[in-house]
Residue frames relative to the residue before (quaternion, step in Angstrom):
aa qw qx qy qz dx dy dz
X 1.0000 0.0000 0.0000 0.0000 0.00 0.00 0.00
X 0.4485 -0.7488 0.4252 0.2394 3.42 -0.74 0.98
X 0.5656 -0.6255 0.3420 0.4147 3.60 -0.84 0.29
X 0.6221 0.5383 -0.3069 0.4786 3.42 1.00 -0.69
X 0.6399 -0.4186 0.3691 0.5282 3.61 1.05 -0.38
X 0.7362 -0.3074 0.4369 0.4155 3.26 -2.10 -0.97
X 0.2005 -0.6466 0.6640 0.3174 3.78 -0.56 0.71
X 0.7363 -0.2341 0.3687 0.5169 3.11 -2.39 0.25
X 0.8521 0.3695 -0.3014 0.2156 3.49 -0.58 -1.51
X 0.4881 0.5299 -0.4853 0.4954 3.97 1.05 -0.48
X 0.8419 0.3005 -0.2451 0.3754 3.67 0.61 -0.92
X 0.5502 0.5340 -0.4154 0.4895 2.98 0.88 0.50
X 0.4464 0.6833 -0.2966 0.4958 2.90 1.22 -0.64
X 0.6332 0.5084 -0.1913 0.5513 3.73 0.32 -2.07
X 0.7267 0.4041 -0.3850 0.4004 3.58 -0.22 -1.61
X 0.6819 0.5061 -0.3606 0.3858 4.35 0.53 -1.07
X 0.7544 0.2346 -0.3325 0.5151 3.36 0.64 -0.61
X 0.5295 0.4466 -0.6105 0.3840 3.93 0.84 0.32
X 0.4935 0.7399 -0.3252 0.3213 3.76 0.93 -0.55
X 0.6804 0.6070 -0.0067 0.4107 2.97 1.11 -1.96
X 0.7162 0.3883 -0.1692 0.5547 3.23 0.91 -1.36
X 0.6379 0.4779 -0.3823 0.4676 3.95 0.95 -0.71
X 0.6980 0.4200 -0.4112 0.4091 3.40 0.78 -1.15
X 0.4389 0.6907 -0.4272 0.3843 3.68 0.71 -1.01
X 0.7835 0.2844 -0.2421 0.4966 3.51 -0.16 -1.86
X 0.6079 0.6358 -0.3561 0.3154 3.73 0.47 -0.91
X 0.7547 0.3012 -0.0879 0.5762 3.47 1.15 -1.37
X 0.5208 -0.7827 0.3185 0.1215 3.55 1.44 0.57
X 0.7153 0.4049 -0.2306 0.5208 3.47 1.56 0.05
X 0.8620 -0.1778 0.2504 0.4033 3.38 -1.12 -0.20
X 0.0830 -0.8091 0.4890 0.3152 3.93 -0.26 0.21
X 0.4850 -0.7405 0.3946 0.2463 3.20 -1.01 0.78
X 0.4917 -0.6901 0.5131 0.1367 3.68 -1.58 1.09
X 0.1160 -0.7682 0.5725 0.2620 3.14 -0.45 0.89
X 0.0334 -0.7935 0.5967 -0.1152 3.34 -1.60 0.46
């Protein structure tokens, strides 16, 4: 962990795969890969 904190992109980062995983369980299937 940097000293200054979380940059944008780690948390952005964090927020996509909290996103991912909610929508995922939420929508009850498979999450999806981007590519």
């Amino acid at each position: 962990m940097p000293k200054n904190g979380l940059s944008r992109e780690t948390v952005y980062r964090w927020i996509r795969r909290v996103e991912a995983a909610m929508y995922s369980a939420l929508a009850d299937r498979p999450p999806r890969r981007r590519g």
